[in-house]
N, C-alpha and C positions, 0 to 999 in steps of 0.2 A: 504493500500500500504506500510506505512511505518511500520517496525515490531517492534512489543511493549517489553517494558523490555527493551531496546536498555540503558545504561549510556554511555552517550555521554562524561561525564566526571566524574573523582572521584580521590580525594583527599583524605588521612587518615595521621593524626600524631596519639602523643599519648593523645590527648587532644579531638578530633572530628574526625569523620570524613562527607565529604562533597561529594555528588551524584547530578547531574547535568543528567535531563530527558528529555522526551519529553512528550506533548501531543498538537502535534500542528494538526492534523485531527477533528477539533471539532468545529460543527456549533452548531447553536441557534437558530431554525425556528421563524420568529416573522411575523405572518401572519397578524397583524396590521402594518406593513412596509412593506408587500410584501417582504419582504429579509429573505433570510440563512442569519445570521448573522455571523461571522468568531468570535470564541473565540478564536482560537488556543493559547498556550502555551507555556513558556519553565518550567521547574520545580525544584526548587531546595530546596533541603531536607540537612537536617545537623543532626548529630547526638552528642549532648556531653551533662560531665554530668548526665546520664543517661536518655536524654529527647530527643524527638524527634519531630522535627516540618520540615514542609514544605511551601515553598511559591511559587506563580505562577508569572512571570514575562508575558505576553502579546507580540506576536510576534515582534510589531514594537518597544515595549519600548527594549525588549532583542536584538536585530540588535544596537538600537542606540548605547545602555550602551556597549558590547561588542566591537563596533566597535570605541567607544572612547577609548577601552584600548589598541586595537592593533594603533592606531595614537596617543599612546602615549597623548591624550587629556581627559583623564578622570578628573583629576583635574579642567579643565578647563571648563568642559562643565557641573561638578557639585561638585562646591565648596565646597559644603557642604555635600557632599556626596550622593549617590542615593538612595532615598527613594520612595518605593509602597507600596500604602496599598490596603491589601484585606479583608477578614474574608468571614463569613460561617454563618448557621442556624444550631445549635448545642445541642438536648434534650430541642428546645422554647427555647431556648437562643441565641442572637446574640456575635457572637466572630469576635474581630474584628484584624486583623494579619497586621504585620508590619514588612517588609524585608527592610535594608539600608546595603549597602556598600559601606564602606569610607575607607579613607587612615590613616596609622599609623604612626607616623615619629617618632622613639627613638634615645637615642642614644644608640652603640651599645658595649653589655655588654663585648664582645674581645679587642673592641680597642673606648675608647672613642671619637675619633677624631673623628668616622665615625658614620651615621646613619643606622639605622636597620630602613628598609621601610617594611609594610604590610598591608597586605589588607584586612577587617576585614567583615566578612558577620554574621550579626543578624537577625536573625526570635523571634520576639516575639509575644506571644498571649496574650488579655487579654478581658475585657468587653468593646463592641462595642455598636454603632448605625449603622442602617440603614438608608441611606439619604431618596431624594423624587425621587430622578435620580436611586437608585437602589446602590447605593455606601457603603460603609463601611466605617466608621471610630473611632477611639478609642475613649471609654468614662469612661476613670477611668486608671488607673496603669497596667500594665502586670502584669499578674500574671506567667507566662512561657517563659524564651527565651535561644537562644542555640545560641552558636557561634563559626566560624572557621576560623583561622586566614590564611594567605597563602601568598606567598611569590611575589615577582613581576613575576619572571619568571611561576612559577605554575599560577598565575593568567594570566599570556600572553597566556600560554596554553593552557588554560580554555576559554577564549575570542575566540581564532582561531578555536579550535575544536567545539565549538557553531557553530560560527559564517559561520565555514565553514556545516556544517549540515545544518542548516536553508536554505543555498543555494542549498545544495541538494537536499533539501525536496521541494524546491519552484520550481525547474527545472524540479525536476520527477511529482510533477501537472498538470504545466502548460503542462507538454507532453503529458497527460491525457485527457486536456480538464477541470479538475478540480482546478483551482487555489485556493492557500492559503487564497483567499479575499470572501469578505462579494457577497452573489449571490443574485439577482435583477430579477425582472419579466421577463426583455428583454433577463438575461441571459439562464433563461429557453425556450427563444424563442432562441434562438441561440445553445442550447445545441441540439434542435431537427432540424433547418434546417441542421447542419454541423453533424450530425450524430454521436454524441457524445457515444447515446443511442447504437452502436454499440457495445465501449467499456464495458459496464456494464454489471454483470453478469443476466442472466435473472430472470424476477418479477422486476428489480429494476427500478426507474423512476426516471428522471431527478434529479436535484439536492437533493434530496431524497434520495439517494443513499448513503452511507457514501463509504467514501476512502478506509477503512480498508476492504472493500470488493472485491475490486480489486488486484489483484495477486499479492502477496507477491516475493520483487524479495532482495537479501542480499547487503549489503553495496559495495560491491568488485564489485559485477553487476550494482547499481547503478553510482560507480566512472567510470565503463566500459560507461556507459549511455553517461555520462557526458562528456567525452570523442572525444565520438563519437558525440555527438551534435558540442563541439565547434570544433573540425574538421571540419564537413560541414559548418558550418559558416563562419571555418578563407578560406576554398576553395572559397564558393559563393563571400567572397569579396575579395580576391586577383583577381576570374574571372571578378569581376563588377569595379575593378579598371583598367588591362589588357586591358577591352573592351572599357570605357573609355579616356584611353590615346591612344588607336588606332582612 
């Protein structure tokens, strides 16, 4: 559904530059819990230096982090800056990746009095472990890491333009019948009483289905979508209010 290649955001000086993706259509059949499991993603890749690395943020951690920047509560909600770690299985070797972005306070090389504020995004790679839970985490020094600094305003913009994506992607699912979250036995028993199996193109079967198979429709049609959805909602409750005070 959602169409691929999309940079949801992107940043360049002369020092890096910063690309902001998706890949949040992606399950993880785990037929020992009866569940699609929801991996989805947001993805953020940096280039400087001559080095390139990428790291995956997880839908709910990317909603929090971005939405403490636009309340202006990122300091707050992570003093110490936000840190994920991920890694990979790379030629029998485990690599284990570490994305933090924290805040910068100099002072500022025009006018001393005043602070130069920014916001500093780090991907590094280096020698990991693999937990018992299936985790990642470092076991030695990085050997690789990239970094893009960015300004508050460019970082505000980067939070809303996320943040506001995520909510389109979650709106054109659930209109679907496919939501962004983890799918459960019952929900396969509900995708076939409500006639979900309409929607999907045929051969496909219930949750089994991946999203990206359902009709591609452009961001300008999906804002249309959107639209039009909360239209009929702000009607149905102005009617359900109207009806109520009469």
């Amino acid at each position: 559904m959602l169409r691929k290649g999309v940079k949801i955001f992107k940043f360049i000086n002369k020092r890096s530059a910063l690309d902001v993706t998706q890949n949040l259509e992606y399950f993880k059949e785990r037929p020992d819990r009866d569940e699609n499991e929801y991996k989805g993603n947001i993805v953020i890749s940096i280039t400087s230096n001559k080095q390139y690395l990428k790291a995956y943020i997880s839908k709910s951690k990317a909603k929090s982090l971005f939405q403490s920047i636009i309340d202006g509560n990122f300091t707050k909600l992570y003093p110490k800056g936000f840190v994920d770690y991920g890694g990979s299985i790379r030629e029998g070797k485990v690599i284990a990746r570490t994305l933090k972005i924290e805040t910068l306070v100099n002072p500022d090389n025009n006018d001393p009095s005043k602070k130069k504020v920014q916001i500093v995004f780090t991907i590094s790679e280096g020698p990991g472990q693999k937990t018992s839970t299936g985790a990642y985490k470092p076991a030695g020094k990085s050997t690789t890491f990239v970094q893009s600094y960015l300004d508050p305003v460019s970082m505000r913009e980067c939070a809303l333009e996320v943040t506001s994506y995520i909510q389109s992607a979650e709106i054109a699912a659930q209109l679907i019948g496919k939501p962004l979250n983890t799918f459960t036995s019952v929900s396969r028993e509900l995708d076939s009483e409500i006639g979900i199996q309409s929607l999907l193109p045929s051969g496909a079967s219930g949750i089994m289905a991946s999203i990206s198979d359902i009709k591609k429709i452009t961001n300008e049609e999906l804002k249309i979508l959107m639209n039009e959805v909360q239209k009929e909602y702000k009607q149905r409750v102005e009617a359900y209010t109207n009806k109520k005070g009469n």
